[in-house]
C-alpha positions, -999 to +999 in steps of 0.1 A: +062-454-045+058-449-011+043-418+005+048-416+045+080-408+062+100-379+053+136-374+054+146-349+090+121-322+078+134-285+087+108-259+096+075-251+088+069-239+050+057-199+061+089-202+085+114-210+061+099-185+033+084-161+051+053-138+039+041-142-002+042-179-004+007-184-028-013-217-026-041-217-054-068-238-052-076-261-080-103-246-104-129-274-094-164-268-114-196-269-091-232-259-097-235-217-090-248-211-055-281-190-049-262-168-029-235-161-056-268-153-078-282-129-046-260-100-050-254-085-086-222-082-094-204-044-100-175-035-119-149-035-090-144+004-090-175+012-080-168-007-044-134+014-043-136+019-003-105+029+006-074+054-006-042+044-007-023+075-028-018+106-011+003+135-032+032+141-013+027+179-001-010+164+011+000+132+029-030+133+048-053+128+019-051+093+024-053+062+046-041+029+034-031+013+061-055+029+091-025+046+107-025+073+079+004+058+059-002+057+019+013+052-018+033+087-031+017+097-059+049+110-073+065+077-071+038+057-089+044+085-118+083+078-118+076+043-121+054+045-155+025+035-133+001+065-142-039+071-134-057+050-156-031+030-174-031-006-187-002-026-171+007-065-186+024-078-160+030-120-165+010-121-191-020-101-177-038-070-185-045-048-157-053-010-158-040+010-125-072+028-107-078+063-122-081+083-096-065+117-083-046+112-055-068+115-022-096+093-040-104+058-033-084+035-056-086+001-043-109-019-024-108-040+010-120-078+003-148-081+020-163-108-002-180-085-028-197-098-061-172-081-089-185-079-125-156-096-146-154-113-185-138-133-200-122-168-207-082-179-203-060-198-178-058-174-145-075-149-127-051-120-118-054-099-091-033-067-086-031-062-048-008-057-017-020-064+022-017-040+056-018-051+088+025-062+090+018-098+077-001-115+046-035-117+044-053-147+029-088-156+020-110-181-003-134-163-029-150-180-055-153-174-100-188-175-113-190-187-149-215-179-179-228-218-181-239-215-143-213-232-127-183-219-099-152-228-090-128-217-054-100-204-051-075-189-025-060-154-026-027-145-005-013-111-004+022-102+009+020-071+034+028-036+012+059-033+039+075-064+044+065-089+015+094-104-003+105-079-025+117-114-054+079-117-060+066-081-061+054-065-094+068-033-085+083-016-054+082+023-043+109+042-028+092+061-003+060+054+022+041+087+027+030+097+065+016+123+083+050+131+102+069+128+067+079+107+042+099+077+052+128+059+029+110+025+031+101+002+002+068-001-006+051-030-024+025-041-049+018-075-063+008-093-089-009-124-081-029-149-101-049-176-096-066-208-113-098-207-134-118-231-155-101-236-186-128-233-214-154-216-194-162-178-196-159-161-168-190-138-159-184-127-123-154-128-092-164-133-053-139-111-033-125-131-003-135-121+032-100-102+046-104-066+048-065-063+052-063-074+018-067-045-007-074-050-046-067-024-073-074-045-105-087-075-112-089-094-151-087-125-167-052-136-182-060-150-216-051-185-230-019-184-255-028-216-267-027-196-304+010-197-292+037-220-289+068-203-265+100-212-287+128-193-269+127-175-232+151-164-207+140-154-174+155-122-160+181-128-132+194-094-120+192-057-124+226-045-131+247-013-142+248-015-182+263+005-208+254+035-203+236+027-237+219+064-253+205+060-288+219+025-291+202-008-310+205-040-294+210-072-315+201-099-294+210-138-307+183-158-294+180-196-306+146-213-311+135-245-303+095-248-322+092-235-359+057-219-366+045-192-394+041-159-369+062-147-343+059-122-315+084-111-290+084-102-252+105-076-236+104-073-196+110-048-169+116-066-141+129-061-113+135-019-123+122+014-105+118+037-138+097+029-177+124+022-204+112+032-237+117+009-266+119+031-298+117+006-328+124-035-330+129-062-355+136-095-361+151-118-389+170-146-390+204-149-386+226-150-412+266-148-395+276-125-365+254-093-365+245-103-403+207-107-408+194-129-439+171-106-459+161-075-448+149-070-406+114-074-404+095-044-381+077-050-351+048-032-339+037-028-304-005-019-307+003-009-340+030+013-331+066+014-339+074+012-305+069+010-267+072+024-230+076-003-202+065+012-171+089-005-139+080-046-134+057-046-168+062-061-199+055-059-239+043-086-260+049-073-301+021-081-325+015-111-342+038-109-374+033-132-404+069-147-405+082-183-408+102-195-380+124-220-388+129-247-357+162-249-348+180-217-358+193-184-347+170-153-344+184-115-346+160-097-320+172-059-326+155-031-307+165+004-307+168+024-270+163+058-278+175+075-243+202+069-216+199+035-201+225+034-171+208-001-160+183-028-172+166-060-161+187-089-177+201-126-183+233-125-176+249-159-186+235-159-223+265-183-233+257-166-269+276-133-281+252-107-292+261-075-306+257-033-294+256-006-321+270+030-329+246+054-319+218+054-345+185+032-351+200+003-365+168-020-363+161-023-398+201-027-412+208-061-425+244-053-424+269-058-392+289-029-399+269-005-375+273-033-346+309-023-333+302-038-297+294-072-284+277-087-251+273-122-236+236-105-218+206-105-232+186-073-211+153-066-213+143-097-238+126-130-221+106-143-250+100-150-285+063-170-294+059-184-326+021-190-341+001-227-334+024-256-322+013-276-294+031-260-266+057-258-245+082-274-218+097-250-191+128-259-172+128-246-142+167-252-132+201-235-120+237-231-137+234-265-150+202-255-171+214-225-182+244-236-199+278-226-176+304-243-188+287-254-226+305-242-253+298-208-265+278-198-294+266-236-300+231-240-282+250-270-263+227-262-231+207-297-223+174-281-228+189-272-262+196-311-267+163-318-255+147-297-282+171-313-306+153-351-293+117-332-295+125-326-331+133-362-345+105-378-332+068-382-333+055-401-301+052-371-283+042-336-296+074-319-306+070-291-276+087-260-276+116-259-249+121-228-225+150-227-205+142-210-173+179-220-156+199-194-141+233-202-121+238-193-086+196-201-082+185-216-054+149-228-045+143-215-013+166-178-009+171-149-032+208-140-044+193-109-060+174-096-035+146-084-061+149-049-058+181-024-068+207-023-090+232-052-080+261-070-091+247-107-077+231-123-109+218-154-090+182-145-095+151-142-066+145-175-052+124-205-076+097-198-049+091-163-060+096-167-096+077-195-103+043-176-109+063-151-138+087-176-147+072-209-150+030-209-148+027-173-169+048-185-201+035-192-230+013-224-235+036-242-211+020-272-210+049-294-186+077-277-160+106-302-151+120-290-118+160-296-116+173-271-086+185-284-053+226-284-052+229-245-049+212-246-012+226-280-001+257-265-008+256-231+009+240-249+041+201-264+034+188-296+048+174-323+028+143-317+043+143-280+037+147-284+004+120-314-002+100-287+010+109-267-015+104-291-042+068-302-029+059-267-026+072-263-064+048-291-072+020-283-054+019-248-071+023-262-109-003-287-104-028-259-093-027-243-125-029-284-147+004-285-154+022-318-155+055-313-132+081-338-133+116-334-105+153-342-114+175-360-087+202-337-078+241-346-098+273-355-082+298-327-073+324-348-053+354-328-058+338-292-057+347-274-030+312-268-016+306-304-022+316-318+011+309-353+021+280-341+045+263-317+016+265-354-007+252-370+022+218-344+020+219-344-023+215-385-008+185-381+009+169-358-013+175-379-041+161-411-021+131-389-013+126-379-050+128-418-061+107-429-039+083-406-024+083-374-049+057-393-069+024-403-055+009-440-057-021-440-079-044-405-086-031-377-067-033-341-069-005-337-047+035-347-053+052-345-091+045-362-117+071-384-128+110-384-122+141-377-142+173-398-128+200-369-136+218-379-108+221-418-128+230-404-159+260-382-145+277-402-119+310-421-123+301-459-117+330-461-099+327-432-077+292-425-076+299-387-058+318-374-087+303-370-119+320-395-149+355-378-160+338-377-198+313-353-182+330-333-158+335-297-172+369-292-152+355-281-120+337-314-108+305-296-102+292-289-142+290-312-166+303-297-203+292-303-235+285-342-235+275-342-201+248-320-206+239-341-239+237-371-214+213-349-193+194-347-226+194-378-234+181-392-201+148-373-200+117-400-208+097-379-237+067-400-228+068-382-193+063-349-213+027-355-219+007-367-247 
């Protein structure tokens, strides 16, 4: 396939995106350095150089920024994000600085020797950048066996990073003249690592305007196969829900003897405190089969999520069965006005009396339904060879399949893992939300809001694709949404490459779907199919390197084939066409299904 020209490219990459676009280099093994060996290396607190929190009656006690600006204190304690506490934020364990307020608590990169074990998939790096604009710098990973390996760290600036990829944003930016009502950001960024190699010790980079808090190494789940996820797509009003249980209907895709579930905070400003949870498998409606069995967070019955962290339960001994309906119940002990969630769960799940209802088999306490699932984005189940994440829009995530019936095509696909044995029968997470687009946030990632679209596949790739469980392959099928509210072709090739350039980083196999028909759809006007064109002539023919390449996707999916009408190749085929010429129903996305090659999946 041919690699040269490109279809009428739009702007620059950093134009079109803007600050917190992360490159990682590959985690290429070389022989340690002397100078690496020169310096030994400290735990990373004792280089804390700089302070960034200041209490808000003593604003002067700090200087983050070098024009006396800093982090409130008080803020950092409203959002859960106290002295000294361990944070998991995509799938990494990172303990905020503790420190008073008016002591150092971070350090500037300045390409210090950092004392740090361990073995997994990523480095993570909890950071933010001053200076108005992100900062960027190489640093290198130093491991037990002798060896190194590079990699590049970019931090969005603490002011005017995109708020879609921050771990957590402030309210308020301290001053000397007064506090000012601006956003303030932190970030969660990882990078790749050696796979199989135990980390002994991290180079900083050399960029002084990039400031690190916490640093650690995000284990492997390959213990783990990721059965069921849903990625959060808002913030929204809910409820209000006080001393309620939730009885989420989840559907999984891999069987496997333990299970453990994952319940996230995005996106919020305040902790939400899980009280109790449970799980069993469905029986009918809000009926479980056999009792609920409890799960336990660190050994205890519950847990607090501080704002943009997440909970992952401990292992339980249960059998999973492929293939069926889970009962996910948690119990919210206080008021919850709003909550991170999925809105378009195309499954009824169920809302209880007030009470802890966790462990009650029965439906009769579940007087309430909702077609959301808040809060819960995963459910692991033990061994298994992995997992495929779809990275997608309203087509992925099911609008227009038949309620209640796991009709979405990554449903179907599961259903084709299952009755084989080519290819390992992967677990399949569905990572589609409607109204997504690659290259703009609906949500703006910050807020309570009514727009469910999600933050741009740019800035949730890193939480929603390269930190889930033992993904193993992503297929990227996004596109239509910003052709049809006014992207180029080239802007959004640009998109896609970028997509694959990021996945690869990290060893993932990526493959790209060509963009479906929508002739008919209001949006869909003949110059927007004229763009899905191009994009789909670039993804056939260029989206896929000749030969050995560590650029460019790995292999293609013809969606675009499998839905058109034959005789009107702009409109998908009337079998297919849910009603509103744009998504397919029920046999249309079992034609989706049906057209992805398993042998592209990996061996």
């Amino acid at each position: 396939m041919r690699r040269g020209s490109r279809v009428g490219r739009g702007p620059g990459l950093r134009a079109l995106w803007g600050p917190g676009i992360i490159l990682a280099l590959f985690a290429t093994l070389t022989p340690l350095s002397s100078t690496a060996e020169a310096t030994e290396p400290l735990p990373l607190t004792q280089y804390f150089d700089n302070t960034a929190i200041s209490d808000d009656a003593l604003p002067g006690t700090a200087d983050f920024d070098g024009s006396g600006a800093s982090l409130s204190a008080q803020d950092l304690t409203a959002a859960g994000w106290t002295r000294g506490r361990a944070l998991t934020v995509q799938g990494a364990r990172l303990t905020w600085p503790c420190r008073d307020p008016g002591e150092p608590d971070n350090v500037r990169a300045a390409g210090q020797p950092v004392r740090v074990r361990g073995e997994g998939d990523a480095l993570a790096f909890l950071l933010t950048a001053t200076g108005g604009s992100e900062v960027s710098g190489a640093g290198t990973v130093s491991y037990a066996d002798g060896t190194e390996s590079s990699y590049r760290l970019t931090a969005p600036d603490w002011r005017t990073g995109p708020l879609g990829a921050k771990a957590v944003a402030l309210p308020h930016v301290n001053t000397p003249n007064g506090q000012l009502a601006e956003k303030a950001r932190l970030y969660v960024v990882t990078v790749p690592i050696a796979r199989g190699h135990e980390v002994e010790s991290v180079r900083l980079p050399y960029a002084v305007d990039l400031h690190v808090f916490a640093l650690s190494v995000r284990p492997d789940t390959a213990a783990w196969t990721g059965s069921w996820a849903a990625p959060t797509s808002t913030y929204a009003t809910v409820g209000p829900w006080t001393d309620r249980t939730l009885r989420l209907v989840v559907h999984t895709s891999a069987g496997g003897p333990r299970v453990r579930v994952r319940f996230d905070n995005t996106f919020a400003s305040a902790p939400v405190r899980i009280g109790s949870a449970t799980v069993a498998v469905q029986s009918a409606g809000a009926t479980a089969s056999g009792t609920p069995l409890p799960l336990t967070f660190g050994g205890a019955a519950g847990v607090e999520l501080p704002a943009g962290a997440q909970a992952f339960s401990d292992p339980l001994d249960f059998a999973v069965p492929a293939d069926t309906n889970l009962l996910v119940s948690f119990h919210l002990p206080g008021t919850v006005t709003a909550a991170p969630l999925h809105r378009l769960a195309q499954q009824r799940s169920y809302v209880s009396e007030p009470g802890d209802h966790t462990a009650d088999g029965s439906p009769t306490p579940y007087t309430s339904t909702l077609t959301t699932w808040p809060l819960l984005t995963g459910v692991d189940v033990g061994d298994g060879p992995g997992s495929v994440v779809v990275l997608g829009d309203s087509i992925t995530d099911g609008e227009r399949s038949t309620l209640d019936t796991n009709r979405r095509w990554p449903d179907v696909l599961a259903d084709r893992l299952r009755a084989q044995s080519a290819v390992p029968q992967y677990g399949v997470l569905n990572q589609g939300i409607a109204a997504n687009r690659i290259l703009t946030d609906r949500y703006p990632g910050d807020g309570v809001s009514t727009d469910s679209g999600g933050v741009s596949a740019l800035h949730r790739l890193d939480r929603d694709v390269l930190a889930q469980t033992s993904a193993r392959t992503a297929i990227v099928f996004q596109g239509v949404n910003d052709l049809r509210t006014g992207a180029s072709a080239g802007d959004v090739i640009a998109g896609l490459e970028e997509l694959a350039a990021r996945v690869r980083a990290r060893g993932l196999r990526v493959l790209v779907a060509t963009i479906g028909p929508c002739g008919g759809e209001a949006r869909c006007t003949s110059v927007v199919d004229g763009q899905r064109a191009a994009v789909n002539t670039w993804i056939r023919e260029e989206a896929v390197p000749d030969g050995d390449s560590d650029t460019g996707f790995d292999g293609i999916v013809d969606f675009d084939a499998a839905l058109r009408d034959p005789a009107q190749p702009t409109q998908l085929r009337p079998a297919y066409d849910s009603g509103d010429h744009l998504h397919p129903g029920d046999a249309g996305l079992a034609a989706l299904a049906g057209a992805v090659p398993l042998e592209a999946l990996g061996p």
